[in-house]
Backbone as a ProteinNet text record, in pm:
[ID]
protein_1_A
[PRIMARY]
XXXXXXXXXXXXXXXXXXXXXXXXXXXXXXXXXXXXXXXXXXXXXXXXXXXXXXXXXXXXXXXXXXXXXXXXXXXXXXXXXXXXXXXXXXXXXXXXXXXXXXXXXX
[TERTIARY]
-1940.2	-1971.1	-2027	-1945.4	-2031.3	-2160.5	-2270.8	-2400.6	-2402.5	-2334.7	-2364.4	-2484.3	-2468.1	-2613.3	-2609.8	-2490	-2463.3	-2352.6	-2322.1	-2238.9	-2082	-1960	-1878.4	-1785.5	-1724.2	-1630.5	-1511.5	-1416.1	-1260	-1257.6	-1129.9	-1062.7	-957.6	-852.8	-702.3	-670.6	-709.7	-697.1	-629.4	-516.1	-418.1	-544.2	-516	-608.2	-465.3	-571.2	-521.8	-605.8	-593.7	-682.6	-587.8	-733.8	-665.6	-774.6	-735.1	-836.6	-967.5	-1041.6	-1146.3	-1174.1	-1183.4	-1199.7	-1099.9	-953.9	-843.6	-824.7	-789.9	-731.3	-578.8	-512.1	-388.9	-316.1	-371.8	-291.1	-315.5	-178.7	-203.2	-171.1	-147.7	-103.9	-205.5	-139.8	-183.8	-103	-241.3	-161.6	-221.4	-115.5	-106.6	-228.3	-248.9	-281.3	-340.9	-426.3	-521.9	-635.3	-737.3	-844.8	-824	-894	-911.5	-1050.9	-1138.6	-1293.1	-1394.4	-1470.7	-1564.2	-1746	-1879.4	-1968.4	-2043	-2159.8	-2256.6	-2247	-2218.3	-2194.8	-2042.6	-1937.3	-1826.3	-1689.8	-1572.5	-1453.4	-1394.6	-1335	-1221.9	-1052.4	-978.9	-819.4	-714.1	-583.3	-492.4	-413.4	-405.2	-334.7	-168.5	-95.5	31.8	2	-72.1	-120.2	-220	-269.9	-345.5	-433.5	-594.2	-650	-761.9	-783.4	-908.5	-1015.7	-1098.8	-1246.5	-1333.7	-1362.9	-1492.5	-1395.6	-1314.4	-1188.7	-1259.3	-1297.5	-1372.3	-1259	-1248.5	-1150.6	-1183.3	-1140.8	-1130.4	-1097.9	-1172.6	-1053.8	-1092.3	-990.5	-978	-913.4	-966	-866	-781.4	-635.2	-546.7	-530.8	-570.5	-545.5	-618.8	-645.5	-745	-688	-713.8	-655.9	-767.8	-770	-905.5	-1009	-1008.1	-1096.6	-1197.1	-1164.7	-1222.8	-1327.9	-1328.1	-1464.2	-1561.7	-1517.5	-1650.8	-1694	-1585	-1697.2	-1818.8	-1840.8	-2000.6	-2049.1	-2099	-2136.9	-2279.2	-2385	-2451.9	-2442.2	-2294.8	-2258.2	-2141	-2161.2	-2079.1	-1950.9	-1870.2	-1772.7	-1744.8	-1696.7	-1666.9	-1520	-1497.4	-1376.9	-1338.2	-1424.6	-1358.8	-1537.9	-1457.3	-1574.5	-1544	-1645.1	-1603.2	-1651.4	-1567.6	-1556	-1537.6	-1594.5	-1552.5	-1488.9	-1371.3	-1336.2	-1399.6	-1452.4	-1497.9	-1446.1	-1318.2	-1199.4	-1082.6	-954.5	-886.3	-754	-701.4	-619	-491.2	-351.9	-236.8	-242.3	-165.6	-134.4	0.3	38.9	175.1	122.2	188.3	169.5	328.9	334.3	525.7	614.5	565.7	681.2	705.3	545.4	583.9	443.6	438.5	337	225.3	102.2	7.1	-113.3	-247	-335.3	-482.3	-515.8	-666.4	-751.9	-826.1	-903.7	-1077	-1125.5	-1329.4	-1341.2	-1392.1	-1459.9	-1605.3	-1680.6	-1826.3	-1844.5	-1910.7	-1939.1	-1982.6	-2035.3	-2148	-2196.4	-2285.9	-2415	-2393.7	-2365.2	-2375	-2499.3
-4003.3	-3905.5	-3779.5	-3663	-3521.1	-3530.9	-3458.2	-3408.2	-3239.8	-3175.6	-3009.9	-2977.1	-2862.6	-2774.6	-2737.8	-2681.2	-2618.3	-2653.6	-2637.1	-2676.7	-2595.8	-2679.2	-2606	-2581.3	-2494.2	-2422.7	-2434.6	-2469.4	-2459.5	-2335.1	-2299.5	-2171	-2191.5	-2082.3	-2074.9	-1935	-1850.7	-1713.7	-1696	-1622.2	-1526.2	-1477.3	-1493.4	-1422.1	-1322.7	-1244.5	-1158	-1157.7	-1220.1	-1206.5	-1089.6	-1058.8	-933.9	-997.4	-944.8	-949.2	-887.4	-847.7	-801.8	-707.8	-601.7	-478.7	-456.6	-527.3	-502.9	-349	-285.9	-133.6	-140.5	-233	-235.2	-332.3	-392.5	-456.8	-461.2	-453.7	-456	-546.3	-632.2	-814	-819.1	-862.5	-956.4	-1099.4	-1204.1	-1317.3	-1380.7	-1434.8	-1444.1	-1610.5	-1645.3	-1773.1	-1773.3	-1897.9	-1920.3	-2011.6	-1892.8	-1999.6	-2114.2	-2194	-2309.7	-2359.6	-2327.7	-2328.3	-2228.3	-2215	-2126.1	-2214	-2188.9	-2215.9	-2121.5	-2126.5	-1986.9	-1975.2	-2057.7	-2031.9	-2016.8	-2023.9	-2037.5	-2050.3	-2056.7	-2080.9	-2126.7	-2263.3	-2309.3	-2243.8	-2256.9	-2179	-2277.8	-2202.9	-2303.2	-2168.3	-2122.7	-2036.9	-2071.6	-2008.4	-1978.3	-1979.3	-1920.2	-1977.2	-2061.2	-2055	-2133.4	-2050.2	-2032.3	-1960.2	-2041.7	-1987.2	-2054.2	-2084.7	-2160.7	-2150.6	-2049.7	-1977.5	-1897.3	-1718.2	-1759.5	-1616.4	-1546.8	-1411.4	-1380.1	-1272	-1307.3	-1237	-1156.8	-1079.3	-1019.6	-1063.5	-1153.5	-1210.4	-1159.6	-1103.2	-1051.4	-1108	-1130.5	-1209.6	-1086.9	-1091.1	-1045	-1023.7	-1168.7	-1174.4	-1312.1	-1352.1	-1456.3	-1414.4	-1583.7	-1597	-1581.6	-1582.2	-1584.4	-1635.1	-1764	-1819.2	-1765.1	-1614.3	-1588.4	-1436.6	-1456.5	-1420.2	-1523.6	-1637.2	-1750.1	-1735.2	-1656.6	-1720.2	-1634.2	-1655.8	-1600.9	-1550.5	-1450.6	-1406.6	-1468.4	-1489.8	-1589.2	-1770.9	-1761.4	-1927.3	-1965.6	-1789.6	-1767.6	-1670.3	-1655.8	-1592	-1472.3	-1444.1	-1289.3	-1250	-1131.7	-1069.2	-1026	-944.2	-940	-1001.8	-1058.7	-1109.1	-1129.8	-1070.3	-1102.6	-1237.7	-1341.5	-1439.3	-1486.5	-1607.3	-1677.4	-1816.9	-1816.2	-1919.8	-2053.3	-2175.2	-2319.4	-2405.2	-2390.6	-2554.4	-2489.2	-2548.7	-2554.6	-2665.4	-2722.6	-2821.6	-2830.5	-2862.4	-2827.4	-2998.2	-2936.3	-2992.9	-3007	-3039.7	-3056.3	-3029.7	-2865	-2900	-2826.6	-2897.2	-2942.7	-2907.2	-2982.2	-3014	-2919.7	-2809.8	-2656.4	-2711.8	-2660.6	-2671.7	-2548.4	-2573.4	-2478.3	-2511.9	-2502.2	-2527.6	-2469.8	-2574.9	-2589.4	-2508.9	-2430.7	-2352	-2387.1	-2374	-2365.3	-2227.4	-2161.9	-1975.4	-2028.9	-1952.6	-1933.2	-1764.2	-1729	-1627.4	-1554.9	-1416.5	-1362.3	-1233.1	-1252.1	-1181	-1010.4	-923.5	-815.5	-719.5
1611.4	1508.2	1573.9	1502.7	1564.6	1523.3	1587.5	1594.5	1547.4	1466.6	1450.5	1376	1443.9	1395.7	1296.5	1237.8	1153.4	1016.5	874.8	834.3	842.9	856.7	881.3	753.9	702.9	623.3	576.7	554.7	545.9	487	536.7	558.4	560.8	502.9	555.5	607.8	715.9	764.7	805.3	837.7	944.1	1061	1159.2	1221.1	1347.8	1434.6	1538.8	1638.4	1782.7	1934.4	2021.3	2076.9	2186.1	2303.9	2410.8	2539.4	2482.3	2522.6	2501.7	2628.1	2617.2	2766.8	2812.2	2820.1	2899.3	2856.9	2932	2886.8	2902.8	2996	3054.9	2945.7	2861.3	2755.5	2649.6	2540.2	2403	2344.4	2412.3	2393.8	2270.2	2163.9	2050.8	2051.6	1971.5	1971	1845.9	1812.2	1646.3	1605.5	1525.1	1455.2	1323.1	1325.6	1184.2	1203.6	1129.3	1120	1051	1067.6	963.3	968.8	1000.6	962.5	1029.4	970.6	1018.7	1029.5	1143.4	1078	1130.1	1084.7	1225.4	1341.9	1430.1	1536.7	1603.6	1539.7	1593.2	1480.9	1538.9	1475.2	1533.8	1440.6	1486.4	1467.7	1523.8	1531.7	1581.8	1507.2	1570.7	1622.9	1765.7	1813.9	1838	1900.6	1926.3	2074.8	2184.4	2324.3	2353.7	2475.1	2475.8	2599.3	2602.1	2653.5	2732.2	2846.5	2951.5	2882.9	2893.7	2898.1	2911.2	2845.3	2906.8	2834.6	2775.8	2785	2706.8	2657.7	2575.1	2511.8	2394.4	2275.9	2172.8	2147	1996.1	1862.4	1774.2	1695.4	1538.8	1481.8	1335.9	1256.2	1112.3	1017.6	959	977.1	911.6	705.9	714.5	537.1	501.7	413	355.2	224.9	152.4	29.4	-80.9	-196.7	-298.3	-231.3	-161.3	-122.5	-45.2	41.4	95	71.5	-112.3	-158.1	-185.3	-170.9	-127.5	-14.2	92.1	256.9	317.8	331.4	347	466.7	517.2	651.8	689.1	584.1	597.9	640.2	585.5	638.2	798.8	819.9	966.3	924.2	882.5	844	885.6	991.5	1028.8	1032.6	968.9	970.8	1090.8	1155.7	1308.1	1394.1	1497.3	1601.9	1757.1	1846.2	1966.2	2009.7	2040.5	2043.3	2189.7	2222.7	2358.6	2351.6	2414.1	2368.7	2476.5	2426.8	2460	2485.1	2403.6	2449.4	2354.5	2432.8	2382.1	2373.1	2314.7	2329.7	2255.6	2349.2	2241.3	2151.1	2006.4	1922.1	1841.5	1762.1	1718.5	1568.8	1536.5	1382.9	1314.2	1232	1137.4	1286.1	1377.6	1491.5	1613.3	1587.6	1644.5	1776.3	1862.2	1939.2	1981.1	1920.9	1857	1993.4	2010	2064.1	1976.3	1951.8	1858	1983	1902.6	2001.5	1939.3	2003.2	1936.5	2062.5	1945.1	1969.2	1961.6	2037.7	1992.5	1961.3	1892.9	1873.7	1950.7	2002.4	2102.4	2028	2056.3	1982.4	2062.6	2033.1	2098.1	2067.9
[MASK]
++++++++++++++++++++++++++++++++++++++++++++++++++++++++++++++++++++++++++++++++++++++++++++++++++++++++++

């Protein structure tokens, strides 16, 4: 059983990652949230990124639901993010990689 600090969210987001500082690239890479809590987000990307990678990540579009989510309960529209783990997965047969972001406090 997990141990979290915090409670976590469901979500269905479009999101958008960029490098973070690169000047030499405009590489976007596509996915979706699927939860949010104060400290972090979970994602199901289209790549798959190092440990430690520190990203840009913005939600594109959110459905009704996301005049329930709350910036008090973690919820950020855009956030610079680090990514913690990531691992590929199989979702409707396509091969995705579950990511965990932590947030960073600027």
């Amino acid at each position: 059983m997990e141990n979290r600090t915090s409670s976590r969210y469901e979500i269905e987001s479009s999101i958008v990652c960029s490098h973070f500082g690169s000047r030499t690239s405009n590489e976007t890479f596509q996915g979706k949230m699927k939860n949010y809590c104060k400290t972090g987000v979970y994602a199901e990307l289209q790549v798959q990124f190092k440990t430690g990678t520190v990203l840009l990540v913005r939600t594109k579009s959110t459905p009704s639901e996301r005049s329930r989510a709350k910036i008090e309960d973690g919820f950020r529209s855009i956030s610079l993010a680090q990514v913690k783990w990531s691992t590929p997965i199989r979702v409707n047969g396509t091969l995705q990689f579950a990511t965990g972001f932590k947030h960073l406090v600027v």
